[in-house]
C-alpha positions, 0 to 999 in steps of 0.5 A, spaced: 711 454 414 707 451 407 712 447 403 712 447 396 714 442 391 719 444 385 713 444 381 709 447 386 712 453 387 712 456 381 707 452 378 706 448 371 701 450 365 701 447 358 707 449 354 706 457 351 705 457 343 710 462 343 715 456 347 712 450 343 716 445 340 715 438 336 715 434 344 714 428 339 722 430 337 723 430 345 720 423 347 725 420 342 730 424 344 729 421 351 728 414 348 735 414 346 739 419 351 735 418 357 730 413 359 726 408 355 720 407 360 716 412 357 708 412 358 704 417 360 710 422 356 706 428 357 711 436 358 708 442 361 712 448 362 714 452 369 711 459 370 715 464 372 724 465 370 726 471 365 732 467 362 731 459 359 724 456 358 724 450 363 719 444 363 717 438 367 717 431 363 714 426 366 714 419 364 713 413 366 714 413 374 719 419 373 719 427 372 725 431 369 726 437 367 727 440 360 731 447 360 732 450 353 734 457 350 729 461 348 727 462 341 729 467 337 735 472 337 739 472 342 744 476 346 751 473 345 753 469 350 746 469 353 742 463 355 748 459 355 745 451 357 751 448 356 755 451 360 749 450 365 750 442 364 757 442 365 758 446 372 752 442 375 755 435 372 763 438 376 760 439 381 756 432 383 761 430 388 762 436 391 759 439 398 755 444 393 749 439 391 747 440 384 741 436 381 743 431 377 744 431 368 743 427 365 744 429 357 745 435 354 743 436 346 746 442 341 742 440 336 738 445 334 734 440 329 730 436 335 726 442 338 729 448 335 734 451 341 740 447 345 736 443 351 739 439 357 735 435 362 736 434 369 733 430 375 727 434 378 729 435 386 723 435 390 724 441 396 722 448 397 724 454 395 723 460 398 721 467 396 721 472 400 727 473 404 724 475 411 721 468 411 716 471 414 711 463 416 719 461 420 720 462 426 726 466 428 731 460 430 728 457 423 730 463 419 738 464 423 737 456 419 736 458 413 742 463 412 747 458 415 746 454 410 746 459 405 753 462 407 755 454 408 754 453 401 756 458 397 763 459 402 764 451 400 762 453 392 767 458 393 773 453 396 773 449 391 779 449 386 776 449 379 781 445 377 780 440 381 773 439 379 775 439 372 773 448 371 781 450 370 779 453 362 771 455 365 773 462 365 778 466 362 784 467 367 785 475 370 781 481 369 775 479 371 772 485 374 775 489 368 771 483 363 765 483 366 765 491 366 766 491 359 761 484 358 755 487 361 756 495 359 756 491 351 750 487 354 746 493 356 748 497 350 745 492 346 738 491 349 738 499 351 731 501 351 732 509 353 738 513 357 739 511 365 743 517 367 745 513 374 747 506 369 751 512 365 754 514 370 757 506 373 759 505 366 764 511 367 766 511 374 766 502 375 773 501 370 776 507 373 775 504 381 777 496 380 779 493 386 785 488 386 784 482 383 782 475 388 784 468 387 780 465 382 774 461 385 768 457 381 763 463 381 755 462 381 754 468 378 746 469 381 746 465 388 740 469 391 735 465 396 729 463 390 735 460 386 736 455 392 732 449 393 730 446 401 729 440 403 722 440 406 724 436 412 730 441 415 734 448 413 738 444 409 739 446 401 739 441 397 739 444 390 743 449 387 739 451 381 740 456 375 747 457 373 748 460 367 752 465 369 757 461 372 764 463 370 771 462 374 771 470 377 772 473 383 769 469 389 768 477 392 764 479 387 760 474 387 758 474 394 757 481 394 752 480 389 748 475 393 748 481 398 745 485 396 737 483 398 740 486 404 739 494 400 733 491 396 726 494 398 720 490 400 717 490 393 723 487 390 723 481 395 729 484 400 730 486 407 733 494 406 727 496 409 728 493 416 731 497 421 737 493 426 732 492 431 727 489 427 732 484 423 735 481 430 729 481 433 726 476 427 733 472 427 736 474 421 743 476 420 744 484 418 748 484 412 755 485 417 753 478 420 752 474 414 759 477 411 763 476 417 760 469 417 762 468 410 769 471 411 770 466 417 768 460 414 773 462 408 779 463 413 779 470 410 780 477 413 774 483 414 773 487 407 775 495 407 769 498 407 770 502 399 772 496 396 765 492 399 763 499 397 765 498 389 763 490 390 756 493 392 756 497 386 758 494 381 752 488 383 747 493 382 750 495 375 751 488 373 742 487 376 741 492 372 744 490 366 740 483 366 734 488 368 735 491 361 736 484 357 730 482 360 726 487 357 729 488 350 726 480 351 720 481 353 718 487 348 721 482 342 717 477 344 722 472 346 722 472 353 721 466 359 715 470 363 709 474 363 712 479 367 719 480 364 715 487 362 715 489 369 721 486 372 725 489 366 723 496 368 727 495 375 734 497 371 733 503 372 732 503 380 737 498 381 742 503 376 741 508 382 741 504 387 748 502 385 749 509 383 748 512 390 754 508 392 758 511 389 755 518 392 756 514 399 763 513 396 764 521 395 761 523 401 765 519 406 
């Protein structure tokens, strides 16, 4: 397989006028907060992502990266960059590795939002979870590693790692429910029926709640970061919306490119044959796989059902948000337009659970 660099996978431009900031405000920034070796100080923005701009600074012989919460108004509690420093500056002596941070600044008088900087990791993330340029031992590689990882993230006491008030203990499923119908109805563009319907049918049908975990709240295959050499996951990235919760619930959402369709980077059109066949494991397998890497039993089926469902509504909620960004001109992609549409397919992808529910 082609391996691709950070800065490779998504490419870098000059800075978007509509994310330019005083990058002279910055390198003084860097002089007194993060390295005084700046020659050459040059920024320029990676491509792609719906949620925080995120920049490459190089300076003298180093690269780092710059992520900060976009200009203009926001939803609240969205963008939320320093609770992204804080958890990946927890977990750096963990086995769930993490770039290293080295500053966050709240200060919105240096570039006009919140920023941090981390250390850039040189490795390869990988889009499309059918790997297809692997070879089928490769591809069984790759999602052990990603089970490994996020039974470890999902073992860790947060405690321990200084997270005890990261998230509010109980109801999490309850406040998560509530938090995202709050943040869909805040960025509604038209009626979703099927979104209507999860909002109704989800508090009504909440699971018993799990032991607390450390949640990553996005853990998906382009959220990870390879080394070039081996099937060993080097970088854990994007953690805005981690939170202490229900490690279930977070593990279902990882799941679900098991259901989604080619054209939305998943597996769901692949028959059994053709997932064994290409050694990747079937949605079962890779559950079983966590599970006994956790010491826990097999989920009952109507409450991995709801857990399914209740992804799809949480997706289709950050589907929208993206979408009232990019039509008030404040989002971090180009194609925050067409990836905010998706809402009202991943509503009724969660919507047909329920019917599965009903009609088993």
């Amino acid at each position: 397989m082609t391996e691709t660099s950070y800065e490779q996978f998504s490419g870098t431009s000059p800075v978007q006028q509509r994310h330019s900031f005083d990058e002279q405000a910055l390198k003084a920034y860097f002089s007194q907060h993060v390295d005084n070796d700046l020659a050459g100080f040059r920024v320029s923005q990676f491509r792609g992502g719906q949620s925080n701009p995120t920049f490459l600074v190089e300076a003298g012989a180093q690269r780092y990266v710059v992520r900060r919460k976009p200009p203009g108004p926001l939803l609240p509690s969205a963008h939320a960059v320093d609770r992204e420093y804080r958890v990946m500056k927890a977990l750096r002596d963990t086995e769930v590795p993490v770039p290293r941070v080295y500053a966050l600044c709240e200060d919105d008088t240096i570039i006009g939002t919140s920023f941090y900087v981390m250390q850039y990791v040189d490795g390869r993330v990988l889009w499309d979870p059918r790997l297809p340029d692997m070879s089928a031992t490769e591809r069984g590689k790759i999602y052990d590693e990603m089970s490994r990882v996020i039974a470890a993230l999902h073992g860790i006491d947060p405690a321990a790692v200084g997270l005890a008030d990261y998230g509010r203990p109980g109801a999490y499923i309850a406040r998560q429910v509530a938090r995202w119908t709050r943040q869909y109805r805040d960025s509604e563009t038209e009626r979703i029926d099927a979104m209507d319907r999860l909002i109704a049918w989800l508090p009504a049908h909440l699971p018993p709640e799990g032991p607390p975990a450390l949640v990553h709240g996005d853990f998906r295959l382009d959220n990870v970061m390879f080394s070039h050499r081996e099937p060993r996951l080097v970088a854990v990235l994007d953690w805005e919306l981690s939170t202490v919760g229900d490690a279930l619930a977070d593990f279902a959402y990882h799941c679900i490119a098991w259901r989604l369709p080619a054209d939305l980077r998943g597996l769901g059109d692949l028959d059994a044959a053709q997932v064994a066949h290409d050694g990747l494991p079937s949605e079962a397998q890779y559950r079983t796989m966590y599970l006994t890497r956790r010491g826990l039993p097999e989920v009952d089926p109507s409450t991995w059902a709801f857990y399914v469902a209740f992804s799809f509504f949480r997706v289709a909620a950050i589907a929208q948000g993206v979408m009232a960004r990019a039509l008030n001109g404040n989002a971090s992609s180009a194609h925050a337009l067409e990836a905010g549409r998706q809402a009202r397919r991943f509503a009724e992808m969660g919507d047909r659970q329920i019917d599965a529910l009903h009609a088993s």
